[in-house]
C-alpha positions as CSV (number, residue, x, y, z in Angstrom):
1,X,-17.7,3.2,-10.0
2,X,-14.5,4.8,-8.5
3,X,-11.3,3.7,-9.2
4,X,-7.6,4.4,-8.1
5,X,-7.5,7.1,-10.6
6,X,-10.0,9.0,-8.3
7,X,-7.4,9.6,-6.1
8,X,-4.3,12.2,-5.5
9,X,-2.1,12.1,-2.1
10,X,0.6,14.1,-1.5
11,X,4.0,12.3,-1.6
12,X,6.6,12.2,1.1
13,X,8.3,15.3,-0.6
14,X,5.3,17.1,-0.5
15,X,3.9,17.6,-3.7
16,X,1.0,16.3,-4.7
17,X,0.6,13.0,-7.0
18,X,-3.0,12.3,-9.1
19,X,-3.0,8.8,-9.6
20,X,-4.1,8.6,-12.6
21,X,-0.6,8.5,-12.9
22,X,-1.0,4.2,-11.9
23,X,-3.7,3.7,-14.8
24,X,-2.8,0.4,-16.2
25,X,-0.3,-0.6,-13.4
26,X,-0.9,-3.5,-11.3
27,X,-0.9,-1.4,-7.6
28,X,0.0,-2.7,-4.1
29,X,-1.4,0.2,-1.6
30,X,0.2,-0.4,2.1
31,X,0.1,1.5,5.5
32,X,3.9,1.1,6.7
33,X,5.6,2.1,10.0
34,X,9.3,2.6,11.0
35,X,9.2,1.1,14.5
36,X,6.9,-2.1,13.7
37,X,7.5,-5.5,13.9
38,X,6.8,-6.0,10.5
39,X,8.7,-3.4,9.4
40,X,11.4,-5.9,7.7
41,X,8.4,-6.1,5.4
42,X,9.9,-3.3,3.4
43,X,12.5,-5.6,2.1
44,X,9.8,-7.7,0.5
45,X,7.9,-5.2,-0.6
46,X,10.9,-3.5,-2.2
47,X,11.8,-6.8,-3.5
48,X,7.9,-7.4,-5.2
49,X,8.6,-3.7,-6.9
50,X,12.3,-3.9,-8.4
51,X,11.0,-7.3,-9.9
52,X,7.5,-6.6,-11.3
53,X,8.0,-2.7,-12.2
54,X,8.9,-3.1,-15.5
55,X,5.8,-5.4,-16.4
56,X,3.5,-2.6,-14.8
57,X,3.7,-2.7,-11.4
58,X,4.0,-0.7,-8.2
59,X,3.8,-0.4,-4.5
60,X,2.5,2.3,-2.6
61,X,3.7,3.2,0.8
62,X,1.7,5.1,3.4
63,X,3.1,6.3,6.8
64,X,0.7,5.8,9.2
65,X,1.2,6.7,13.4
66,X,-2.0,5.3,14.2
67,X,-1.0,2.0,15.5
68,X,1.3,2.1,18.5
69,X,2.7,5.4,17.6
70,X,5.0,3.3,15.4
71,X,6.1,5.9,13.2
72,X,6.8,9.0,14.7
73,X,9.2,10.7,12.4
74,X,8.9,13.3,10.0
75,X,8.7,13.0,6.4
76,X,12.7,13.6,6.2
77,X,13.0,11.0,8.9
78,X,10.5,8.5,7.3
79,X,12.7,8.9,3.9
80,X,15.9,8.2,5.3
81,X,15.2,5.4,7.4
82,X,13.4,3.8,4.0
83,X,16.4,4.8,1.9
84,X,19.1,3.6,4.5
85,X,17.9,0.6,6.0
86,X,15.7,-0.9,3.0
87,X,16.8,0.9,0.3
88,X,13.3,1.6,-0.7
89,X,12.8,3.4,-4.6
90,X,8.6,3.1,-4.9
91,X,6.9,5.7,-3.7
92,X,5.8,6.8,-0.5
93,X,3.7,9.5,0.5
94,X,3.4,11.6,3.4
95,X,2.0,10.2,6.4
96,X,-2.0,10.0,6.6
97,X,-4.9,8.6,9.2
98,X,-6.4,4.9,7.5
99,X,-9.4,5.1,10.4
100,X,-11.4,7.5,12.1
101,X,-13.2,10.2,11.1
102,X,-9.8,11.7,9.4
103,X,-8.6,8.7,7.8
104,X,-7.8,9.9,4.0
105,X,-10.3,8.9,0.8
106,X,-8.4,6.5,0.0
107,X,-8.7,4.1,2.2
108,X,-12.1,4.9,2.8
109,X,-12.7,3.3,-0.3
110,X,-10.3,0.3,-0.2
111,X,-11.8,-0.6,3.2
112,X,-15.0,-0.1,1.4
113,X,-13.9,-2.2,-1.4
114,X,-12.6,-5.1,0.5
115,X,-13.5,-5.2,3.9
116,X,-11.8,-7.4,6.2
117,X,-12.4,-10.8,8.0
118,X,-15.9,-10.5,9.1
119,X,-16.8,-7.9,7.3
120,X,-14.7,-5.5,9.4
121,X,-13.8,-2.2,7.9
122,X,-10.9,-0.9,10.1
123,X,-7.5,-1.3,9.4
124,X,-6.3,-3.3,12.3
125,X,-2.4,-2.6,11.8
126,X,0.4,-1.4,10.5
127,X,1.6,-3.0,7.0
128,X,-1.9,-4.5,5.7
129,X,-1.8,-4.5,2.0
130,X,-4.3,-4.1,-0.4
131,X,-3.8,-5.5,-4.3
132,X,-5.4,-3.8,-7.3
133,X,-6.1,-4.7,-10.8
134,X,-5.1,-2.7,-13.7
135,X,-9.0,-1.8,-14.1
136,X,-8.2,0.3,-10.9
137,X,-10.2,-2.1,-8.7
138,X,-9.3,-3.7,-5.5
139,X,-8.5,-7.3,-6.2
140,X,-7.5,-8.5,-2.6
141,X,-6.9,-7.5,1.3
142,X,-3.8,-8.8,2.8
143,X,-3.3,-8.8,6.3
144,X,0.1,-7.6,8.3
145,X,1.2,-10.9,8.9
146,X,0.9,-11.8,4.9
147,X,4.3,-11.4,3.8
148,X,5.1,-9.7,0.5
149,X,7.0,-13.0,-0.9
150,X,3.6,-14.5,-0.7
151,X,1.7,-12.1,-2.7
152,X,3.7,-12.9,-5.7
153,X,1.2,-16.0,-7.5
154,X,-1.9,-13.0,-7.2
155,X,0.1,-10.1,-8.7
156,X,1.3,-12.3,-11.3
157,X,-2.1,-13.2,-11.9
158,X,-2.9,-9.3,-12.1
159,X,-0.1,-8.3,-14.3
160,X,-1.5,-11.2,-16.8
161,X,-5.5,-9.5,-16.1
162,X,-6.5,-13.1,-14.7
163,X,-8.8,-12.7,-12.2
164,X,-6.4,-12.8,-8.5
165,X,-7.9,-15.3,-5.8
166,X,-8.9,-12.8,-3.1
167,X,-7.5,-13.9,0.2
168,X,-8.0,-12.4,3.4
């Protein structure tokens, strides 16, 4: 059975991070854009990471231009609009496909692990969020209108290894 630790992406700096690194860490993986209307989600999610990374927990951010063409900058652009506006510190990697035919392995798997309402397995917009134990598995699929400040009861859960509610 795959894990996250099956995984490497490169990060927005370019070089390339195994995440084997996240073994044991309670992971929130998200597809983010600069010119969304949820981008103000990035203060939440920066909120969830200062206040749970010292118990074993992360976020993971993924650029993604595939909605709207709602994030069109570079990677230097991406960074300082992350840093400056939101004062973002958890990672975020450079900026990938989450559907079609190019969409990275990844999400292939996390839509494969938790598809979405229906049984859909696109990823129908920026800023959906996907929670993972610290087995590596995918505990939960959050929509874009889920706010982070919400998803604080299920990673608590996590970072204790109770079992998280999965809600769509």
């Amino acid at each position: 059975m795959a894990s996250i630790d099956s995984f490497s992406a490169p990060a927005l700096a370019g070089e390339m991070v195994d995440f084997s690194r996240f073994r044991n860490q309670v992971v929130l993986i998200v597809n983010v854009a600069s010119q969304c209307g949820y981008t103000p989600q990035y203060e939440g999610l920066e909120a969830l990471y200062r206040d749970y990374k010292d118990r074993g927990f992360t976020v993971l951010g993924f650029p993604c231009d595939q909605f709207g063409h709602q994030e069109p900058g570079s990677a230097s652009e991406i960074q300082d609009f992350c840093s400056r506006t939101y004062n973002v510190t958890f990672p975020l990697f450079a900026k990938i496909e989450v559907n079609g035919p190019h969409a990275h392995a990844i999400y292939t798997w996390l839509k494969n692990e938790k598809p979405g309402v229906l049984g859909t397995q696109g990823i129908k917009w920026n800023f959906t969020k996907f929670l993972l134990g610290r087995d590596g598995q995918v505990r939960a699929r959050y929509g874009s209108s889920t706010k982070p400040e919400e998803l604080r009861p299920a990673i608590e859960q996590a970072l204790d290894d109770a079992p998280a509610d999965p809600q769509p």
